[in-house]
PATI-192932 format. One record per atom (N, C-alpha, C): residue number from 1; chain; atom name; x, y, z. Coordinates in pm, 1 decimal. Layout:
// PATI-192932
> resi	chain	name	xx	yy	zz
> NUM	A	CA	X	Y	Z
...
//
This chain:
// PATI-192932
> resi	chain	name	xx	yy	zz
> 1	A	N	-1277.3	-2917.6	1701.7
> 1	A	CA	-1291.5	-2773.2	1709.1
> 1	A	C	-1343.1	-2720.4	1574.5
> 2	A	N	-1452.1	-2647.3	1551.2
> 2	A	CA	-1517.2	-2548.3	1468.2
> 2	A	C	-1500.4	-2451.7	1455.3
> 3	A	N	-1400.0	-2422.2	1341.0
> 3	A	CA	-1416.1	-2228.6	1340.7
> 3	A	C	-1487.9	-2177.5	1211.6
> 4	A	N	-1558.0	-2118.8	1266.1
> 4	A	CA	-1646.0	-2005.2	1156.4
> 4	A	C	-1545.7	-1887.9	1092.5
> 5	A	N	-1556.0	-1945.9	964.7
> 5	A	CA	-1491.6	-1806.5	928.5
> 5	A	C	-1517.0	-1714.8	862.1
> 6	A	N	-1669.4	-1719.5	841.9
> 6	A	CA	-1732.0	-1537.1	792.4
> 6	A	C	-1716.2	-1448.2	853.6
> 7	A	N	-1692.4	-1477.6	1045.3
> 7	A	CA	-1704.0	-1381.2	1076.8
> 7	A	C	-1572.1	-1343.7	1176.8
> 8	A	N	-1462.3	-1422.1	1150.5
> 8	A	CA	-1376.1	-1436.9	1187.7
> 8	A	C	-1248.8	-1335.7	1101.6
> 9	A	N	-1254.8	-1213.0	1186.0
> 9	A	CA	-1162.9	-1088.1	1155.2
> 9	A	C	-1014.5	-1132.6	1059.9
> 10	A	N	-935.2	-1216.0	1155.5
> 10	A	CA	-775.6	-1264.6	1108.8
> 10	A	C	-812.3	-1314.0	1022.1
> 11	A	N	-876.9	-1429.9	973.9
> 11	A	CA	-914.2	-1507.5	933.9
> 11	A	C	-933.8	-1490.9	796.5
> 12	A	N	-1026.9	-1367.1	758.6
> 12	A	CA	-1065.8	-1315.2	631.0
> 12	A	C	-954.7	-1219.2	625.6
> 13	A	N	-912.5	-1180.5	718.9
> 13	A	CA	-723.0	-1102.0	651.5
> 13	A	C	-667.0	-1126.3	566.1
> 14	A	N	-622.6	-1266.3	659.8
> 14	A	CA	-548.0	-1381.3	593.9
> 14	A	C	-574.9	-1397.4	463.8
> 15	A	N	-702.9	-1482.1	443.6
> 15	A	CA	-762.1	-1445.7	279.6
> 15	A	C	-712.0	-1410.4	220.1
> 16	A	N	-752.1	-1259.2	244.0
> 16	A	CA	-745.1	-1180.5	127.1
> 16	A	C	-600.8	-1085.0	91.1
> 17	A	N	-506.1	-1168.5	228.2
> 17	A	CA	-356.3	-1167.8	162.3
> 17	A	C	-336.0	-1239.8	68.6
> 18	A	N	-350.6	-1380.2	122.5
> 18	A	CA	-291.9	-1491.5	26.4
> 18	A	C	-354.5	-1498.8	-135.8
> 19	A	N	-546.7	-1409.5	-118.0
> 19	A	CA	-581.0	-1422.4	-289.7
> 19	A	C	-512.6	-1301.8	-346.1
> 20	A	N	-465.3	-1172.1	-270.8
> 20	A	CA	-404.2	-1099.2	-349.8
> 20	A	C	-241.6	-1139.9	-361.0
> 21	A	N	-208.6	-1204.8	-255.8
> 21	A	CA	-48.7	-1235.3	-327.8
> 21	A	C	-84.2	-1312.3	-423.5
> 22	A	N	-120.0	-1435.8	-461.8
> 22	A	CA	-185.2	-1530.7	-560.9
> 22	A	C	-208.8	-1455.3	-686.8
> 23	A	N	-259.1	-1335.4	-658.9
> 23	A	CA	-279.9	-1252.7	-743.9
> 23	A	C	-183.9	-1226.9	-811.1
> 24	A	N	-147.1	-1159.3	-746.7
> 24	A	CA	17.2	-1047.4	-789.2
> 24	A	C	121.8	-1155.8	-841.0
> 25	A	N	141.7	-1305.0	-795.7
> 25	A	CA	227.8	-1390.3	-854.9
> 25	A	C	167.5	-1417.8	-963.0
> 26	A	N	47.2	-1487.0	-995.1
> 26	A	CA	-1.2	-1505.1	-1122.1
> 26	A	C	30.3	-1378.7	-1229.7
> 27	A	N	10.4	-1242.5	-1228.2
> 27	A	CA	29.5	-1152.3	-1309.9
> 27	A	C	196.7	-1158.1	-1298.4
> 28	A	N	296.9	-1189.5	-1214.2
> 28	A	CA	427.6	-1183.8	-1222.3
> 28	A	C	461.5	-1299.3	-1312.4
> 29	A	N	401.1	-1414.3	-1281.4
> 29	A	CA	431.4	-1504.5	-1422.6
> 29	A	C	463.5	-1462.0	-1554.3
> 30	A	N	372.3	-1373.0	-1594.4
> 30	A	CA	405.2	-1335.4	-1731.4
> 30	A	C	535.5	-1237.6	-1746.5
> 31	A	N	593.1	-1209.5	-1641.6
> 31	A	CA	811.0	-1149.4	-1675.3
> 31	A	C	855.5	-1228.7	-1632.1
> 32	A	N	950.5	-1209.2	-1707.8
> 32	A	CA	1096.6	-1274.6	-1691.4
> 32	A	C	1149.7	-1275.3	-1564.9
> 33	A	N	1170.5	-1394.0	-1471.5
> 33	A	CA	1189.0	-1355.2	-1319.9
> 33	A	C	1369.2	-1323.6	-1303.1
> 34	A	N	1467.2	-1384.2	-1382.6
> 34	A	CA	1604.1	-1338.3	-1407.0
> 34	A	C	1658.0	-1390.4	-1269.2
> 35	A	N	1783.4	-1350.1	-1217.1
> 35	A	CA	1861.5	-1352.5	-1128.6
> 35	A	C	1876.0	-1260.8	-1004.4
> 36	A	N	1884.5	-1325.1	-886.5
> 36	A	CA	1928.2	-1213.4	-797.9
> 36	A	C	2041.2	-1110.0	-807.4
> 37	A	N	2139.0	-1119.1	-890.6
> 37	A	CA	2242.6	-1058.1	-964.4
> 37	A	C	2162.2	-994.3	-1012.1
> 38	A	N	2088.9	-1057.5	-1206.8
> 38	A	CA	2058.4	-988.1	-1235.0
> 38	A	C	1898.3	-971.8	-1263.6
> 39	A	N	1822.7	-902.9	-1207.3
> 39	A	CA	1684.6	-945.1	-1171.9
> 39	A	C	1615.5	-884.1	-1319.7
> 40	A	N	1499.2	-936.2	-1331.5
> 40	A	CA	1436.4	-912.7	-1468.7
> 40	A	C	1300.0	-861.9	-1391.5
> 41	A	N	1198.1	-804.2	-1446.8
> 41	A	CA	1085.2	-719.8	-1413.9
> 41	A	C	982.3	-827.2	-1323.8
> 42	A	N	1007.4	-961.5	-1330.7
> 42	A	CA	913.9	-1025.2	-1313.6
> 42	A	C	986.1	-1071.1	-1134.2
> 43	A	N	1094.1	-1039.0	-1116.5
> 43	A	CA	1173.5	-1060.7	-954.6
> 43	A	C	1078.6	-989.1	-875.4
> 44	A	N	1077.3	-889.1	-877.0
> 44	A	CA	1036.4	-838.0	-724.4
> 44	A	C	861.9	-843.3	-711.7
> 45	A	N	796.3	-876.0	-818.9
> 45	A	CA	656.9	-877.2	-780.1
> 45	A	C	623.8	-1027.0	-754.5
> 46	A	N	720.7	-1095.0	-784.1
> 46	A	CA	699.4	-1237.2	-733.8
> 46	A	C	735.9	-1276.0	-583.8
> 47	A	N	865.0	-1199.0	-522.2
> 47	A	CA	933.3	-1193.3	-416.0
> 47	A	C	777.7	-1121.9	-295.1
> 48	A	N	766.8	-1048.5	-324.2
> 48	A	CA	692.5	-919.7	-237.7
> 48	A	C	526.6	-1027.7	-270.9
> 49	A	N	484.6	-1080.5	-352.7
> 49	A	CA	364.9	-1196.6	-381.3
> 49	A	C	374.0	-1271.1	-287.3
> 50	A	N	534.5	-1364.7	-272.3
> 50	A	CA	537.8	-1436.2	-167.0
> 50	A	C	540.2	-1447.8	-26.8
> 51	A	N	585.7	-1291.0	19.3
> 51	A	CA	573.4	-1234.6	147.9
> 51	A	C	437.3	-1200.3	126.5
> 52	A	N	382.4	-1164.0	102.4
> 52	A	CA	218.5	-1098.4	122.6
> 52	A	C	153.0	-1263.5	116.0
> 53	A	N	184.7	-1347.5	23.8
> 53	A	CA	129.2	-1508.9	107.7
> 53	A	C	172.1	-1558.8	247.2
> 54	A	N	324.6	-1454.2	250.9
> 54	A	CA	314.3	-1557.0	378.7
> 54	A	C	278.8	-1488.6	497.7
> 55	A	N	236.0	-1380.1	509.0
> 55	A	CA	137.8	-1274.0	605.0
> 55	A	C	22.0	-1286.4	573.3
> 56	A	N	-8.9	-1389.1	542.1
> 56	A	CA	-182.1	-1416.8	497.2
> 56	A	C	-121.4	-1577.5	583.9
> 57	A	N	-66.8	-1629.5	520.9
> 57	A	CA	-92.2	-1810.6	640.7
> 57	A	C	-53.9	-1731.9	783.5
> 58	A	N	38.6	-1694.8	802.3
> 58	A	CA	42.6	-1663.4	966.3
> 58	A	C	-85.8	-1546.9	963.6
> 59	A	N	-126.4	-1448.9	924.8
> 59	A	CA	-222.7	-1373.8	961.6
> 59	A	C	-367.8	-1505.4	1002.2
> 60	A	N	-396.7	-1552.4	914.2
> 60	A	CA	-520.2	-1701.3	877.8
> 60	A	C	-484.6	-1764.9	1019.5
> 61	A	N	-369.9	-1815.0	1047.0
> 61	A	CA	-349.3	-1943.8	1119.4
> 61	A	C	-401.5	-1881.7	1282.0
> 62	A	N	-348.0	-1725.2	1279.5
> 62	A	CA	-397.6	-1698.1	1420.9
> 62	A	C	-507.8	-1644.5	1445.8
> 63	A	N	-584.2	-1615.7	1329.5
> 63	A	CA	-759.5	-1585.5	1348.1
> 63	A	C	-792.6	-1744.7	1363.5
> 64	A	N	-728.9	-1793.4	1322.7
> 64	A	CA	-833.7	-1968.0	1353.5
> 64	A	C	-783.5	-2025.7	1480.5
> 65	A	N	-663.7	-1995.5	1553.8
> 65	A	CA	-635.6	-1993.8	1679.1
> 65	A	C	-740.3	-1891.5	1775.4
> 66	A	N	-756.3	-1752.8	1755.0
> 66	A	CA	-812.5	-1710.6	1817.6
> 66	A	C	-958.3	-1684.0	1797.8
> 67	A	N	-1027.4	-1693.4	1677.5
> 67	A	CA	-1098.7	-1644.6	1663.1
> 67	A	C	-1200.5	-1526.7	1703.7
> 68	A	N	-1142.9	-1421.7	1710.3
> 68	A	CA	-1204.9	-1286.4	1749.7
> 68	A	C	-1251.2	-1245.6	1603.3
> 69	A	N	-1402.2	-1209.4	1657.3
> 69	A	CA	-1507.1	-1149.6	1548.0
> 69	A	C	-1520.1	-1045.2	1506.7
> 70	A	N	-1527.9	-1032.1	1385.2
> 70	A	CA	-1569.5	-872.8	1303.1
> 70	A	C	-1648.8	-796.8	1403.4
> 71	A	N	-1631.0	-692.6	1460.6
> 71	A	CA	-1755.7	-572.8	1503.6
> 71	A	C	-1752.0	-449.5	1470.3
> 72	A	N	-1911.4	-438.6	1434.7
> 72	A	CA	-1933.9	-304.7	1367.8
> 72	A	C	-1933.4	-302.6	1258.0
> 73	A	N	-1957.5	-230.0	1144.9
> 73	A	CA	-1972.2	-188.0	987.5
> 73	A	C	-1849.0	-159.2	947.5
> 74	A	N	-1895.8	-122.8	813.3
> 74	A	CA	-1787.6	-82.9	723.5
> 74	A	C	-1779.6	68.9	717.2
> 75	A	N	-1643.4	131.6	725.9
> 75	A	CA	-1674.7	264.6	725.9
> 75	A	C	-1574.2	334.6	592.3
> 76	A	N	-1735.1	313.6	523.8
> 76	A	CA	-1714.9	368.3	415.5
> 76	A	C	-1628.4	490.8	390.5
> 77	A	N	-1688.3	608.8	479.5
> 77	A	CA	-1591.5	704.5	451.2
> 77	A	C	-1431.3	727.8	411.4
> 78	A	N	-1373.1	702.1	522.2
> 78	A	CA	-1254.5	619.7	537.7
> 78	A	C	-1185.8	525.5	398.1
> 79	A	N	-1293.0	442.6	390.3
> 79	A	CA	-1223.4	357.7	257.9
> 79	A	C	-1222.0	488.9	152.6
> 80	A	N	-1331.3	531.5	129.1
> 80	A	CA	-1356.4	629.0	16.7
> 80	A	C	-1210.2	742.5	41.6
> 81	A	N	-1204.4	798.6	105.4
> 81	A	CA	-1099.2	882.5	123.4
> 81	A	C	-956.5	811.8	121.8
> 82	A	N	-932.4	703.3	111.4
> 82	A	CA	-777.7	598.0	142.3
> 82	A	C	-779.1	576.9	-23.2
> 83	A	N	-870.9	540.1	-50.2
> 83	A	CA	-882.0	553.3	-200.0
> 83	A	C	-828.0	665.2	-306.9
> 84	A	N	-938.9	763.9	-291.2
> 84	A	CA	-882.9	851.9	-366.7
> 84	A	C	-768.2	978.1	-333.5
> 85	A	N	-706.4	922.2	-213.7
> 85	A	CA	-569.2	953.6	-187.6
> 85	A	C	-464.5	855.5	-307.5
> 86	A	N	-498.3	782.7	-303.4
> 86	A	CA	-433.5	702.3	-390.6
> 86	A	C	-438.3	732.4	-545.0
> 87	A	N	-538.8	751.2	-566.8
> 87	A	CA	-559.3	764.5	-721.2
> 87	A	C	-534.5	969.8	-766.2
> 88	A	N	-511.7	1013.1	-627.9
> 88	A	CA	-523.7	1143.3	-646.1
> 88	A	C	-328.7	1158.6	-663.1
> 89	A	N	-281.0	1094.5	-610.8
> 89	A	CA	-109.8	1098.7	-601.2
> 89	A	C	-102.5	1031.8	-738.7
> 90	A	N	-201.7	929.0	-801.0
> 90	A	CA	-88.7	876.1	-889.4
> 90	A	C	-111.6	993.5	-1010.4
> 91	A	N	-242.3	1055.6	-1014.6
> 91	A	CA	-326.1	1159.7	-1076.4
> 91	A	C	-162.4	1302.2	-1092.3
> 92	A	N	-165.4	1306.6	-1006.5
> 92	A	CA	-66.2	1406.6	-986.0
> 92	A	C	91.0	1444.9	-1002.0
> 93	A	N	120.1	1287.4	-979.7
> 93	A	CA	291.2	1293.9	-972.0
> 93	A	C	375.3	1276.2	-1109.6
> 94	A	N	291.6	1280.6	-1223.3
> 94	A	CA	316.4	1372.3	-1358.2
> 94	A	C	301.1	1512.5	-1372.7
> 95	A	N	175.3	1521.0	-1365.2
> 95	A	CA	129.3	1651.6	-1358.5
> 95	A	C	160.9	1798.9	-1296.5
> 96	A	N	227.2	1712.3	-1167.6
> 96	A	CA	266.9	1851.3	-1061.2
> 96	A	C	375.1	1830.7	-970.8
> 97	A	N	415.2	1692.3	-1029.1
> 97	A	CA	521.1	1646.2	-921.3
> 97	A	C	544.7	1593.3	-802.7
> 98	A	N	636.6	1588.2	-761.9
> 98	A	CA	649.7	1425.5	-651.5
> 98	A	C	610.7	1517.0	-549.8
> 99	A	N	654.1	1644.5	-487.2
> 99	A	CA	618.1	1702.4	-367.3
> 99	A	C	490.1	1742.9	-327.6
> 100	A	N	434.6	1777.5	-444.9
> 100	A	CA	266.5	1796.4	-476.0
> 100	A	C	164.1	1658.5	-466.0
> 101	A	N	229.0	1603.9	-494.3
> 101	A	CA	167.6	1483.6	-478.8
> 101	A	C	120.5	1384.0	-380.4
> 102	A	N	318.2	1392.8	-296.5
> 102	A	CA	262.2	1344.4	-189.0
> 102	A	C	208.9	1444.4	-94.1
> 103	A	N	202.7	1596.2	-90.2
> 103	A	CA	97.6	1620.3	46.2
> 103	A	C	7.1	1618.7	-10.8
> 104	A	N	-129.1	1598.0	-112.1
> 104	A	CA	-246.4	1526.4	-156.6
> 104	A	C	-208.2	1423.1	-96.7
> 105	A	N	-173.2	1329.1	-92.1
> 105	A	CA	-161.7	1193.3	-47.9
> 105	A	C	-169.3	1204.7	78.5
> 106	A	N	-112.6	1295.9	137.5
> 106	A	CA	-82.5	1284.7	301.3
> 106	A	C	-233.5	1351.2	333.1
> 107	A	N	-282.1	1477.2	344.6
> 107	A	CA	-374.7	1530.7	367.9
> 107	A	C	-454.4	1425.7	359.2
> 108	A	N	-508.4	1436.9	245.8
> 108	A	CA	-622.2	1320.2	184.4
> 108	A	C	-658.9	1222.8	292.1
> 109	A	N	-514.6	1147.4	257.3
> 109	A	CA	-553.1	1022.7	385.5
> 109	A	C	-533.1	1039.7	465.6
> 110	A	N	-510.8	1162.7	528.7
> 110	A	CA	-484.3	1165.8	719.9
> 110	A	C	-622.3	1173.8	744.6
> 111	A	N	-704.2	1314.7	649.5
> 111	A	CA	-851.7	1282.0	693.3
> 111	A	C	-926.3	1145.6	708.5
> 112	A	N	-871.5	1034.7	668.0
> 112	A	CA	-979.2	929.8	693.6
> 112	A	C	-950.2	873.9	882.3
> 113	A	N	-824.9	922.3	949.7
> 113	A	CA	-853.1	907.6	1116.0
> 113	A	C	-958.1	959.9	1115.5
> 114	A	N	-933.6	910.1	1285.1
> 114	A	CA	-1054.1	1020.7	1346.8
> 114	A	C	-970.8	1102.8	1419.9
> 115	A	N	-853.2	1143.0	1426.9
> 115	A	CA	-792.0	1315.5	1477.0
> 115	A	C	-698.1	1356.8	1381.3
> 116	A	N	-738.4	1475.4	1273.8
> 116	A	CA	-652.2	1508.5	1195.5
> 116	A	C	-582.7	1661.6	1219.6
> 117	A	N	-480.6	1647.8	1287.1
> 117	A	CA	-405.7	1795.6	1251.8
> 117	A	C	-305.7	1817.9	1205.2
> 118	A	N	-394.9	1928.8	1119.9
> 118	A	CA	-300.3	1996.7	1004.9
> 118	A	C	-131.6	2000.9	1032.8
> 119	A	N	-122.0	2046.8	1145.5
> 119	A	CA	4.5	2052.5	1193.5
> 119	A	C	130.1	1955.2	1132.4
> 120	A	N	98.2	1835.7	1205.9
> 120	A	CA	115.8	1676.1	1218.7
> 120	A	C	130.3	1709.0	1068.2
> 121	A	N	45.2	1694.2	1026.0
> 121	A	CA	38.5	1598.7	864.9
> 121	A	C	117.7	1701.9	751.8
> 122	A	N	135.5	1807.3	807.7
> 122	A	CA	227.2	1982.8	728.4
> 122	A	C	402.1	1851.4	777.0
> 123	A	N	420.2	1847.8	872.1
> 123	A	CA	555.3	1821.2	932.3
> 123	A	C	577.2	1689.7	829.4
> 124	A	N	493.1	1587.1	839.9
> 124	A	CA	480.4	1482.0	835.1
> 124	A	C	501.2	1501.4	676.9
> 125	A	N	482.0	1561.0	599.4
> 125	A	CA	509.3	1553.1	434.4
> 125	A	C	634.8	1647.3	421.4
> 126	A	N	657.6	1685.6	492.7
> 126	A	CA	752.2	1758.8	482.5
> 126	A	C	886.4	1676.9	515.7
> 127	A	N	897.0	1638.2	555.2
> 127	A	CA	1039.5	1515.7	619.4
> 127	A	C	998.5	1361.3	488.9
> 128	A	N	849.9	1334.8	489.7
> 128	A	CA	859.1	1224.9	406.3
> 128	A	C	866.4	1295.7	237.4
> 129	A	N	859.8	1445.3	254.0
> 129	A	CA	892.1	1486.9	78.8
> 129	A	C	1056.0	1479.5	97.8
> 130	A	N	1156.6	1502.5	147.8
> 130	A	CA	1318.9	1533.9	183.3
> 130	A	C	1333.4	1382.0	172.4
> 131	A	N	1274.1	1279.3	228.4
> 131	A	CA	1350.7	1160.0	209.4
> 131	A	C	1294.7	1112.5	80.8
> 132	A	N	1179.7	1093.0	55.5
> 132	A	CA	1138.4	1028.7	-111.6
> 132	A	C	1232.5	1128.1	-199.9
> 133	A	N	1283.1	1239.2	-234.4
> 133	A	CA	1342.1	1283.3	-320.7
> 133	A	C	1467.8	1280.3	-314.7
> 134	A	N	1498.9	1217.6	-197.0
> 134	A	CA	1664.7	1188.2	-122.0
> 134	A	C	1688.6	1047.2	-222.1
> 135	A	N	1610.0	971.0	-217.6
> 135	A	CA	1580.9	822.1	-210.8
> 135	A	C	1562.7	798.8	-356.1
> 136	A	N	1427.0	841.0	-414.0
> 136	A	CA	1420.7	795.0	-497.5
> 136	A	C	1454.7	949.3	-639.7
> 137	A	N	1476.3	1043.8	-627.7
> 137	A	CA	1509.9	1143.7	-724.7
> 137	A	C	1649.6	1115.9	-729.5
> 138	A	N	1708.3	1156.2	-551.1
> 138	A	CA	1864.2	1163.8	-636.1
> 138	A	C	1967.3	1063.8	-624.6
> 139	A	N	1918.4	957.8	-503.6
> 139	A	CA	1952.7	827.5	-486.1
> 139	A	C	1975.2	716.8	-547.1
> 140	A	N	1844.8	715.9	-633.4
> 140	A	CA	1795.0	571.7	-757.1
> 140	A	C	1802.4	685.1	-845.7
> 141	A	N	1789.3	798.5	-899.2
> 141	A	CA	1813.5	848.1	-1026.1
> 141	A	C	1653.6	815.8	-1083.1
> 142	A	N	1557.2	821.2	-996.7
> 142	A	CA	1410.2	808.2	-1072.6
> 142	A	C	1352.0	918.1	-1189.8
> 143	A	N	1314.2	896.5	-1277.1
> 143	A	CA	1303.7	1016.7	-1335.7
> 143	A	C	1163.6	1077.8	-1296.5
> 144	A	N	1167.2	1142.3	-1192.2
> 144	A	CA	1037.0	1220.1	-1126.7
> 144	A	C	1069.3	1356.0	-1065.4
> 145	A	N	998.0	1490.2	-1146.0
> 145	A	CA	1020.1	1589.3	-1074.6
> 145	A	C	989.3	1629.6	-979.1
> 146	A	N	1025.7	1756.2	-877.7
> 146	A	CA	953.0	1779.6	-727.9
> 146	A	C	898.0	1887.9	-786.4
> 147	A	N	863.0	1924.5	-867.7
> 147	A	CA	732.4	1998.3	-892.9
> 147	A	C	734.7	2008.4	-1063.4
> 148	A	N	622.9	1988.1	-1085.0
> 148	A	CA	629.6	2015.5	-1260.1
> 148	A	C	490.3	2069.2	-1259.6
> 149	A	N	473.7	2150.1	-1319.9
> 149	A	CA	312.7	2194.0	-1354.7
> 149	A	C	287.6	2147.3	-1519.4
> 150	A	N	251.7	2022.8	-1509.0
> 150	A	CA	205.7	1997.9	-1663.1
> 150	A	C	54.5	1974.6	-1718.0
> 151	A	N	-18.7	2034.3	-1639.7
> 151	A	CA	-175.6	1990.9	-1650.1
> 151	A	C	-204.7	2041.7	-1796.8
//
């Protein structure tokens, strides 16, 4: 049996799990990995490296079982907008704070579907702003405000 895998969808998934976990463990090498007690900076990007390898062999193993093919282009738009949702939250959540931040984040990237309403995505930051500041402000004690205007 022959499988092609340029054009094999799972396949190049897989990939490009396992070179970015590969990734992310190689840069975790350089901390201290410590104890499950007591974990040192270099634990959880090695842990979360190794799950993202191992959703790349099972992602890989069943594009080469099935092999179903890439169709259609790349849609740029989409990437472009998933993007700078990303860089627009991290842009922000000094500057203006965690609640500000994430609806940029939410908006942003809801536009890259193809059905965006406002509605949805108003509700939708609104319940995920109450739990991130549940969670990580007063929960973990993060030091991040829900609104700061520091531009």
């Amino acid at each position: 049996m022959i499988v092609k895998l340029s054009g094999n969808r799972d396949a190049l998934a897989g990939l490009l799990f396992m070179g970015l976990g590969a990734f992310g463990f190689a840069i975790a090498l350089g901390y201290k990995f410590g104890t499950t007690i007591d974990m040192g900076p270099g634990y959880f990007p090695r842990i979360l490296s190794l799950v993202l390898i191992g959703f790349g062999i099972v992602t890989f193993a069943r594009g080469v079982r099935t092999c179903v093919t890439i169709e259609g282009g790349w849609a740029w738009l989409p990437l472009l907008l998933l993007s700078a949702s990303l860089v627009t939250f991290g842009f922000l959540l000094e500057r203006a704070g965690l609640v500000p931040a994430l609806a940029a984040l939410f908006f942003i990237s809801a536009r890259a579907g193809h059905e965006f309403k406002a509605l949805e995505v108003l509700v939708l930051t609104a319940v995920m702003s109450v739990f991130a500041a549940a969670v990580f402000v007063w929960g973990l004690k993060l030091p991040y405000s829900l609104f700061a205007w520091n531009f």
